[in-house]
C-alpha positions in Angstrom: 105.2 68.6 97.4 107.8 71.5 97.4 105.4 74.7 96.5 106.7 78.2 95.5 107.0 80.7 98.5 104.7 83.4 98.7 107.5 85.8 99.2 108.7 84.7 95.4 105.6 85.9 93.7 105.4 89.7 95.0 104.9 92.4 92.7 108.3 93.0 92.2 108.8 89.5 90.5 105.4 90.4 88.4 106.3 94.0 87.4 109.4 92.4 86.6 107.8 89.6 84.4 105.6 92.6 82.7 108.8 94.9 81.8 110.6 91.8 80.5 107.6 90.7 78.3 108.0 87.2 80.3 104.1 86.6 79.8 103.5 83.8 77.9 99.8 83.7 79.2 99.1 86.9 77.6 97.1 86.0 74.4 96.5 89.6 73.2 92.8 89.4 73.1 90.3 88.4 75.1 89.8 84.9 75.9 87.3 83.8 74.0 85.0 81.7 76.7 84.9 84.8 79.1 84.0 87.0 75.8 81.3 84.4 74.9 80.3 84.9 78.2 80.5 88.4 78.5 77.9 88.7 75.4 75.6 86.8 76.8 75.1 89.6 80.1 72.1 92.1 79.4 73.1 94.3 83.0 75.8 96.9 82.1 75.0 98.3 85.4 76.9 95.2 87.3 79.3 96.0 89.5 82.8 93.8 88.0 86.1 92.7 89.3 88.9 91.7 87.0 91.6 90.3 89.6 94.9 89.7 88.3 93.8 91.2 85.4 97.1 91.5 83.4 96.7 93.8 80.4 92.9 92.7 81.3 91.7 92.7 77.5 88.5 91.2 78.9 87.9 94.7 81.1 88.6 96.2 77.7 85.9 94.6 75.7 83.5 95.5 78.8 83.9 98.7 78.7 84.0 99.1 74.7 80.3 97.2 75.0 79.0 99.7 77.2 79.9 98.4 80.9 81.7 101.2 83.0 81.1 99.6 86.5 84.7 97.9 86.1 87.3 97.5 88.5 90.5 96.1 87.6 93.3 94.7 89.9 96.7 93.8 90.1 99.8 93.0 92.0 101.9 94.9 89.4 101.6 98.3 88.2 102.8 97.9 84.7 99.6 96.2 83.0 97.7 98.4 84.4 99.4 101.2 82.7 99.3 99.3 79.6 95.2 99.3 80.3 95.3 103.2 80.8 97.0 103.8 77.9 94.9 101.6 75.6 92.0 103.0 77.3 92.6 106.9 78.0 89.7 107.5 79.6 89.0 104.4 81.5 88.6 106.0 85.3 92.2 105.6 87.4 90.3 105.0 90.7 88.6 102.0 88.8 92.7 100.7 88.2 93.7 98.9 91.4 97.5 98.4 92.0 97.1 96.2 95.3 97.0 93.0 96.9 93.8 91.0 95.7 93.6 89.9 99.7 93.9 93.5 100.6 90.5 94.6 99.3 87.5 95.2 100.7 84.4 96.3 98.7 81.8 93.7 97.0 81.2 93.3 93.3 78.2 91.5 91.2 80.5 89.5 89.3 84.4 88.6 89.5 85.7 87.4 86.6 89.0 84.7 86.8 91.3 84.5 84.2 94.8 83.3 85.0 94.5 84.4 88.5 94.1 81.3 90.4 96.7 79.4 88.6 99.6 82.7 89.5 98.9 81.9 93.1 100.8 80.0 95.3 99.0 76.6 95.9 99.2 77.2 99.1 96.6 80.5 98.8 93.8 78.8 97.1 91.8 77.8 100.1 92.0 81.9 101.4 91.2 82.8 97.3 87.9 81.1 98.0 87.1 82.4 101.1 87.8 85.9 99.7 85.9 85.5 97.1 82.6 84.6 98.6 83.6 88.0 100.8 83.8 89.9 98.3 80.9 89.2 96.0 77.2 90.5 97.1 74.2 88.0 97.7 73.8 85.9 94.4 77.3 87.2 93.3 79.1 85.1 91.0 82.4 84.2 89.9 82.9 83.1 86.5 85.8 82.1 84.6 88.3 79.6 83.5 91.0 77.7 85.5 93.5 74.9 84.1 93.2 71.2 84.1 96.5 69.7 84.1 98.3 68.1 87.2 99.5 70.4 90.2 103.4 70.6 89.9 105.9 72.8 92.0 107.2 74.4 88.6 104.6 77.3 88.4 103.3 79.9 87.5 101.1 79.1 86.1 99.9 75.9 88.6 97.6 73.7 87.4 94.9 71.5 89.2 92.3 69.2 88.5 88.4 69.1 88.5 87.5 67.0 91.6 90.2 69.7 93.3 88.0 72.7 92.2 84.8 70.8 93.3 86.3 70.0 96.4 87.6 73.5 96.9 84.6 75.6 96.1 81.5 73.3 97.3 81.2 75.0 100.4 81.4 78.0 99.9 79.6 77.9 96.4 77.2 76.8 94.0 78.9 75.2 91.4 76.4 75.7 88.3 78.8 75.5 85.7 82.3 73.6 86.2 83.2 71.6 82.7 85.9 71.0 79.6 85.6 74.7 78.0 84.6 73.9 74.5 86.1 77.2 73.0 89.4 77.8 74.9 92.3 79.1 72.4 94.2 76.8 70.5 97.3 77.1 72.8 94.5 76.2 75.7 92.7 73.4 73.7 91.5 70.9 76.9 93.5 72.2 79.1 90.8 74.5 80.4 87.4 74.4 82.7 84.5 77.0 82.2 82.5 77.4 85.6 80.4 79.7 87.1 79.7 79.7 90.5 77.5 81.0 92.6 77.8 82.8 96.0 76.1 80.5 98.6 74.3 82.6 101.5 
């Protein structure tokens, strides 16, 4: 299968995508499985990672409920201006404008939300590594990723659950990995809730 060149997805083509209000993906809220989620979490003191975050309305609920340990990344600077603005006094060293494979620190918990599927195909193996680097012992990524068939006409790509498994089985504990229940309407079963857990 013919897959998207890297070179194609840059931050140029995002920016781009942003400015042009090409972002179908954007909901205008927080998901509602990652904000089920996030209510469920009693340590405001964890350390998060929003990658390819987008407008990142999920980093905006964390912080109006009282987490502040919140760093929020993407390829393109325009969201994150969007965030800023929303959020006037959310810290701009906490706003990351740089490549996800380009950071080095370690968080508590990453959260995915349309980040996965915006890569090339050919990145997810090196997403997975990466993300076991950057999460600390017992780290865990949490989030949602599509099920529907892999095609060359991305973003977004999709994939499949035995992919996923396959995937993130070495590397990870899969503890939760199944048909989200409470995905949007325009998501309805085409979605997976997991959380998995860094393995040591």
């Amino acid at each position: 299968m013919a897959i998207m060149k890297k070179n194609n997805l840059d931050n140029k083509y995002w920016d781009s995508r942003y400015k042009n209000k090409q972002i179908g993906w954007d909901i205008g809220y927080g998901s509602t499985p990652l904000i089920t989620y996030i209510q469920q979490l009693n340590d405001k003191t964890l350390k998060v990672l929003i990658p390819g975050a987008g407008n990142s309305y999920e980093a905006e609920y964390l912080w109006n409920n009282g987490f502040k340990n919140i760093c929020v990344l993407d390829f393109a600077k325009h969201p994150l201006d969007n965030l800023k603005k929303r959020i006037p006094d959310f810290p701009s060293e906490q706003l990351l404008c740089k490549n996800f494979f380009d950071l080095n620190t370690t968080f508590d918990l990453i959260l995915e939300q349309t980040f996965f599927c915006a890569l090339n195909p050919n990145l997810r193996k090196t997403y997975v590594s990466k993300m076991h680097t950057l999460l600390e012992k017992n780290g865990k990524l949490v989030g949602l990723l599509f099920d529907f068939k892999l095609t060359n006409s991305g973003p977004p790509f999709g994939g499949s659950l035995p992919e996923y498994k396959s995937l993130f089985k070495k590397l990870f504990d899969i503890r939760v990995l199944e048909k989200s229940i409470n995905s949007v309407k325009q998501r309805h079963d085409k979605e997976l809730f997991f959380i998995f857990e860094k393995k040591t």
